[in-house]
N, C-alpha and C positions, 0 to 999 in steps of 0.2 A: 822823659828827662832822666839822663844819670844822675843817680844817687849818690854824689861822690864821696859824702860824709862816709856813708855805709862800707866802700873801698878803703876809706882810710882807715880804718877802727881795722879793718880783716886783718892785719896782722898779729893785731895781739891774742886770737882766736885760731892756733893750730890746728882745732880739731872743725874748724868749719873752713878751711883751707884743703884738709885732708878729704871732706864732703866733696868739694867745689870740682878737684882732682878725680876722685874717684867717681863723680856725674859724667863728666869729660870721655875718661874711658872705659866707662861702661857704654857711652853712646856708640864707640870707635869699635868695641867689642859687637854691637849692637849690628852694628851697619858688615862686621866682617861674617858673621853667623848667617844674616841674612841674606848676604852675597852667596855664601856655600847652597842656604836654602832656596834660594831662587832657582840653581844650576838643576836641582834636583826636583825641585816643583814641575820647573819643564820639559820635565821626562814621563810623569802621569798623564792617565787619561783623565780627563775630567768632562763635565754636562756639557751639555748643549743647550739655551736657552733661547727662549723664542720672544725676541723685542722687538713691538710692532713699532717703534720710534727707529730703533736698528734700520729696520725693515723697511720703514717710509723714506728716509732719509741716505740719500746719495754719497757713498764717502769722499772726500776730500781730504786733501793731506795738508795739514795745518799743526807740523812740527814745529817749525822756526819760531813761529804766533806761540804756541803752548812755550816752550823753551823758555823764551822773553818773559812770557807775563808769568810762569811760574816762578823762576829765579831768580824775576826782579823783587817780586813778592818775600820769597825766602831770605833773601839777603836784606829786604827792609824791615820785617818783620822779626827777623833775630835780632839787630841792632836796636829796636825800641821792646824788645820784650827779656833781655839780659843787662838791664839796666842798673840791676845791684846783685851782689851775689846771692842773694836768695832767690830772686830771679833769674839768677844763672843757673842753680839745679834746679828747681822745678821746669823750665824749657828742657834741660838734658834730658829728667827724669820723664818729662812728657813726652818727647819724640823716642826715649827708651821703651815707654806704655806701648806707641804705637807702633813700630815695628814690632813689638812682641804680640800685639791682637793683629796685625795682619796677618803673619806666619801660621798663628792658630787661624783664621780665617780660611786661607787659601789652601790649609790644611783639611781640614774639616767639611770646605767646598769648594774642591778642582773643577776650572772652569775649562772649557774649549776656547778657541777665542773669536770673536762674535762675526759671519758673514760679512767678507769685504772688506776685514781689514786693512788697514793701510800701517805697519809698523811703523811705531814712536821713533825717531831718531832722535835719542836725548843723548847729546855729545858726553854729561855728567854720569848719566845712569853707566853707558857706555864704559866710562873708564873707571869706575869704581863699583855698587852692587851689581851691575849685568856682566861683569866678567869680560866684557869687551864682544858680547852677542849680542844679538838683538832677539828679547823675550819676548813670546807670541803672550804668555800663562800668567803676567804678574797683574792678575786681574780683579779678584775680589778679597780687600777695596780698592777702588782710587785710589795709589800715593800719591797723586799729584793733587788729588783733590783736598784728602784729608790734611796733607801737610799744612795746605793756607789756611783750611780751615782753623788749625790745630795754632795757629798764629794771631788769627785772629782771638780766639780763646785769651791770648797769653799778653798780647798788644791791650797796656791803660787807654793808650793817645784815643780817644773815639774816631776822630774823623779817620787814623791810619787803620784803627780795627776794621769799620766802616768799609773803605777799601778793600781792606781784608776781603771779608765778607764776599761784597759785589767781585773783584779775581776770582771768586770762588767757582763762584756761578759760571762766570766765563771761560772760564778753565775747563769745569765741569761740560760745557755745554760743547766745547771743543774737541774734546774725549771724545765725546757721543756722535759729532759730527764725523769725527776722523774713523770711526767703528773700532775704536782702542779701548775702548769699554763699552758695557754692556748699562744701560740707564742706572739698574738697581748697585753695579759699583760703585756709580760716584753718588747716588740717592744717600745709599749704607754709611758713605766715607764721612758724612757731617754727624752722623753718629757715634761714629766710631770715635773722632776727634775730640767729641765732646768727653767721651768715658775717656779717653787719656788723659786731656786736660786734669781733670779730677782724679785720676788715678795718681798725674805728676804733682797736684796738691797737695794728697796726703801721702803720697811719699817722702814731699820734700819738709812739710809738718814734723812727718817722724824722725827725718835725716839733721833739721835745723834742734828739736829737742836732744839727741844723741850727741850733738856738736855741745850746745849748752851745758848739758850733765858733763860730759866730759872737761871742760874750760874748769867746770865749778872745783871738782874732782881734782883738776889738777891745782887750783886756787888752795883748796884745802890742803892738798898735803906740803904744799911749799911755805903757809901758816902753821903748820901741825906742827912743833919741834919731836926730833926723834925722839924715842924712847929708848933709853940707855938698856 
Protein backbone atom coordinates (compact mmCIF):
# COMPACT_ATOMS: atom_id res chain seq x y z
CA UNK A 1 0.00 0.00 0.00
CA UNK A 2 1.20 3.77 -0.68
CA UNK A 3 1.89 5.64 2.13
CA UNK A 4 0.43 8.67 1.06
CA UNK A 5 0.52 10.55 4.34
CA UNK A 6 4.52 10.00 4.27
CA UNK A 7 4.36 11.88 0.40
CA UNK A 8 2.43 14.65 1.73
CA UNK A 9 4.59 15.80 4.73
CA UNK A 10 7.90 15.39 1.86
CA UNK A 11 7.72 18.72 1.23
CA UNK A 12 8.39 20.35 4.17
CA UNK A 13 11.68 18.17 4.31
CA UNK A 14 14.25 19.58 1.68
CA UNK A 15 16.98 17.69 2.72
CA UNK A 16 15.06 14.19 2.44
CA UNK A 17 14.05 15.38 -1.12
CA UNK A 18 17.66 16.20 -1.76
CA UNK A 19 18.32 12.18 -0.50
CA UNK A 20 15.37 10.85 -2.68
CA UNK A 21 17.20 12.82 -5.80
CA UNK A 22 20.46 12.06 -5.27
CA UNK A 23 19.21 7.87 -4.75
CA UNK A 24 17.77 8.48 -8.24
CA UNK A 25 21.01 9.37 -9.83
CA UNK A 26 23.22 7.60 -8.20
CA UNK A 27 21.35 4.48 -9.64
CA UNK A 28 21.40 6.20 -13.38
CA UNK A 29 25.28 6.83 -12.48
CA UNK A 30 25.13 3.10 -11.36
CA UNK A 31 23.66 1.43 -14.45
CA UNK A 32 26.09 3.93 -16.84
CA UNK A 33 29.56 2.78 -15.03
CA UNK A 34 28.41 -0.59 -15.39
CA UNK A 35 27.51 -0.41 -19.01
CA UNK A 36 31.37 0.96 -19.65
CA UNK A 37 32.25 -2.14 -17.31
CA UNK A 38 30.55 -4.83 -19.01
CA UNK A 39 32.16 -3.64 -22.62
CA UNK A 40 35.40 -4.13 -20.86
CA UNK A 41 34.76 -7.34 -18.76
CA UNK A 42 34.09 -8.98 -22.25
CA UNK A 43 37.32 -8.53 -23.51
CA UNK A 44 39.15 -10.85 -20.46
CA UNK A 45 39.78 -14.10 -20.35
CA UNK A 46 38.25 -15.79 -17.66
CA UNK A 47 37.73 -19.80 -16.00
CA UNK A 48 36.24 -22.37 -17.41
CA UNK A 49 34.08 -24.29 -15.16
CA UNK A 50 32.78 -27.75 -15.16
CA UNK A 51 28.79 -28.00 -14.36
CA UNK A 52 27.67 -31.41 -14.31
CA UNK A 53 23.79 -29.94 -14.44
CA UNK A 54 25.52 -27.58 -17.45
CA UNK A 55 26.57 -30.73 -18.77
CA UNK A 56 23.46 -33.12 -18.16
CA UNK A 57 20.97 -30.80 -19.47
CA UNK A 58 20.32 -29.88 -23.23
CA UNK A 59 20.26 -26.16 -24.02
CA UNK A 60 17.14 -24.62 -25.08
CA UNK A 61 16.44 -21.01 -25.89
CA UNK A 62 13.94 -19.67 -23.49
CA UNK A 63 14.55 -15.70 -23.99
CA UNK A 64 11.15 -14.60 -24.71
CA UNK A 65 9.80 -16.81 -21.17
CA UNK A 66 13.00 -15.23 -19.16
CA UNK A 67 12.17 -11.53 -20.72
CA UNK A 68 8.27 -11.88 -19.46
CA UNK A 69 8.66 -13.40 -16.17
CA UNK A 70 11.70 -11.12 -15.34
CA UNK A 71 10.26 -7.70 -16.24
CA UNK A 72 7.03 -8.54 -15.20
CA UNK A 73 8.47 -9.24 -11.87
CA UNK A 74 10.74 -5.85 -11.90
CA UNK A 75 8.10 -3.68 -12.74
CA UNK A 76 5.65 -5.35 -10.06
CA UNK A 77 7.95 -5.50 -7.48
CA UNK A 78 9.34 -1.75 -7.70
CA UNK A 79 5.78 -0.43 -7.63
CA UNK A 80 4.99 -2.29 -4.20
CA UNK A 81 8.34 -1.80 -2.77
CA UNK A 82 8.78 2.40 -3.42
CA UNK A 83 5.82 2.93 -1.62
CA UNK A 84 6.96 5.89 0.62
CA UNK A 85 9.87 7.80 0.19
CA UNK A 86 11.93 5.89 2.48
CA UNK A 87 11.29 3.17 0.56
CA UNK A 88 12.13 4.86 -2.27
CA UNK A 89 15.97 5.15 -1.29
CA UNK A 90 16.52 2.21 0.20
CA UNK A 91 15.34 0.22 -3.25
CA UNK A 92 17.77 2.89 -5.21
CA UNK A 93 20.23 2.52 -2.57
CA UNK A 94 19.92 -1.46 -2.78
CA UNK A 95 20.04 -2.07 -6.61
CA UNK A 96 23.03 0.66 -6.21
CA UNK A 97 24.71 -2.20 -3.49
CA UNK A 98 24.11 -4.60 -6.26
CA UNK A 99 25.51 -3.48 -9.27
CA UNK A 100 28.38 -2.42 -7.27
CA UNK A 101 29.12 -6.31 -5.72
CA UNK A 102 28.47 -7.71 -9.18
CA UNK A 103 31.26 -5.46 -10.95
CA UNK A 104 33.53 -6.55 -7.95
CA UNK A 105 32.40 -10.04 -8.49
CA UNK A 106 32.90 -10.52 -12.14
CA UNK A 107 36.09 -8.74 -11.37
CA UNK A 108 37.63 -10.82 -9.08
CA UNK A 109 36.07 -13.99 -11.08
CA UNK A 110 36.11 -13.73 -14.95
CA UNK A 111 34.18 -16.42 -16.26
CA UNK A 112 34.15 -18.15 -19.78
CA UNK A 113 30.81 -18.79 -20.76
CA UNK A 114 29.31 -22.07 -19.93
CA UNK A 115 29.34 -24.94 -23.05
CA UNK A 116 26.33 -24.42 -25.45
CA UNK A 117 25.31 -21.44 -24.85
CA UNK A 118 22.39 -20.03 -26.29
CA UNK A 119 22.79 -16.08 -26.01
CA UNK A 120 20.20 -13.97 -23.84
CA UNK A 121 18.21 -11.72 -26.12
CA UNK A 122 17.19 -9.27 -23.64
CA UNK A 123 15.59 -6.42 -25.98
CA UNK A 124 16.32 -4.12 -22.35
CA UNK A 125 19.74 -5.28 -21.57
CA UNK A 126 20.38 -4.61 -25.27
CA UNK A 127 19.61 -0.98 -25.38
CA UNK A 128 20.86 0.25 -22.33
CA UNK A 129 23.97 -1.67 -20.05
CA UNK A 130 24.96 -4.21 -23.20
CA UNK A 131 25.74 -1.31 -25.29
CA UNK A 132 23.52 -2.86 -28.02
CA UNK A 133 25.83 -6.26 -28.07
CA UNK A 134 25.02 -9.33 -27.06
CA UNK A 135 27.40 -10.34 -23.90
CA UNK A 136 28.73 -13.82 -23.75
CA UNK A 137 30.79 -12.75 -19.88
CA UNK A 138 28.08 -10.94 -17.73
CA UNK A 139 28.07 -14.03 -15.70
CA UNK A 140 29.06 -14.22 -12.08
CA UNK A 141 26.17 -13.39 -10.64
CA UNK A 142 22.81 -13.75 -12.16
CA UNK A 143 21.28 -10.21 -12.76
CA UNK A 144 18.38 -11.69 -13.58
CA UNK A 145 18.26 -13.64 -10.76
CA UNK A 146 19.50 -11.46 -8.10
CA UNK A 147 17.40 -8.57 -9.13
CA UNK A 148 13.94 -10.56 -8.21
CA UNK A 149 15.42 -11.76 -5.52
CA UNK A 150 16.60 -8.31 -4.45
CA UNK A 151 12.68 -7.45 -4.82
CA UNK A 152 11.59 -9.86 -3.11
CA UNK A 153 13.85 -8.58 0.03
CA UNK A 154 12.18 -5.13 -0.31
CA UNK A 155 8.19 -6.26 -1.20
CA UNK A 156 6.02 -6.03 2.61
CA UNK A 157 2.81 -7.44 0.56
CA UNK A 158 3.73 -11.45 1.63
CA UNK A 159 1.70 -13.11 -0.96
CA UNK A 160 3.66 -10.60 -3.86
CA UNK A 161 7.12 -11.18 -2.10
CA UNK A 162 5.99 -14.97 -2.12
CA UNK A 163 5.80 -14.70 -5.87
CA UNK A 164 8.74 -12.97 -5.71
CA UNK A 165 10.64 -15.68 -4.47
CA UNK A 166 8.88 -18.72 -6.58
CA UNK A 167 10.05 -16.10 -10.30
CA UNK A 168 13.09 -16.49 -8.72
CA UNK A 169 13.46 -19.95 -8.85
CA UNK A 170 12.00 -20.08 -12.35
CA UNK A 171 14.04 -17.51 -13.59
CA UNK A 172 17.03 -19.15 -12.16
CA UNK A 173 16.25 -22.50 -13.35
CA UNK A 174 15.76 -20.97 -17.04
CA UNK A 175 19.24 -19.44 -16.94
CA UNK A 176 20.59 -22.84 -16.32
CA UNK A 177 18.29 -24.53 -18.88
CA UNK A 178 19.25 -21.97 -21.54
CA UNK A 179 23.48 -22.58 -20.65
CA UNK A 180 23.39 -18.50 -19.83
CA UNK A 181 24.74 -19.41 -16.64
CA UNK A 182 26.55 -21.55 -14.91
CA UNK A 183 24.42 -23.19 -11.73
CA UNK A 184 26.74 -21.53 -9.04
CA UNK A 185 25.67 -17.90 -10.79
CA UNK A 186 22.32 -17.89 -9.99
CA UNK A 187 23.13 -20.34 -6.48
CA UNK A 188 25.59 -17.02 -5.53
CA UNK A 189 22.82 -14.46 -6.87
CA UNK A 190 20.33 -15.12 -3.70
CA UNK A 191 23.20 -14.21 -1.67
CA UNK A 192 24.38 -11.70 -3.13
CA UNK A 193 20.77 -10.02 -2.92
CA UNK A 194 20.45 -10.53 0.38
CA UNK A 195 23.88 -8.52 1.42
CA UNK A 196 22.39 -5.56 -0.82
CA UNK A 197 19.23 -5.66 0.68
CA UNK A 198 21.01 -4.78 3.89
CA UNK A 199 23.70 -3.02 2.62
CA UNK A 200 20.47 -0.49 1.09
CA UNK A 201 19.15 -0.63 4.85
CA UNK A 202 21.88 0.82 6.37
CA UNK A 203 22.60 3.06 3.96
CA UNK A 204 19.28 4.43 3.59
CA UNK A 205 19.26 4.45 7.98
CA UNK A 206 22.32 6.82 7.55
CA UNK A 207 20.83 8.82 4.37
CA UNK A 208 17.24 9.28 6.43
CA UNK A 209 19.39 10.56 9.79
CA UNK A 210 21.51 13.19 7.59
CA UNK A 211 18.14 14.34 6.13
CA UNK A 212 16.68 14.73 9.77
CA UNK A 213 19.86 16.45 11.31
CA UNK A 214 19.74 18.67 8.54
CA UNK A 215 15.68 19.73 8.59
CA UNK A 216 16.46 20.11 12.53
CA UNK A 217 19.60 22.36 11.65
CA UNK A 218 17.82 24.27 9.52
CA UNK A 219 14.61 24.51 12.02
CA UNK A 220 17.14 26.02 14.46
CA UNK A 221 18.76 28.71 12.66
CA UNK A 222 15.33 30.20 11.26
CA UNK A 223 14.42 30.24 15.42
CA UNK A 224 17.81 31.57 16.35
CA UNK A 225 17.48 35.44 15.96
CA UNK A 226 20.75 36.82 14.48
CA UNK A 227 23.30 38.21 16.47
CA UNK A 228 23.83 41.83 15.84
Amino acid sequence: MIDIKSFKTIGSNKSLIAVILLSFTAVILGFVVTTYYLAYNELRSGYHLYDPLIAFIPPIDLSFIIFICTYSCIVIGLLFSMTSPTRIIRTNLAILCLLFYRMICMYLIPLEPPPGIIPLQDEFLMHTTYGQQVLLKDLFFSGHTASVVLLYHMVDNKIVSRVMLFMSFIIGTMLIVQHVHYTIDVVVAYAFAHIAFLSGVWLTEKSILYSRFALMKTAKSVLTPNKI
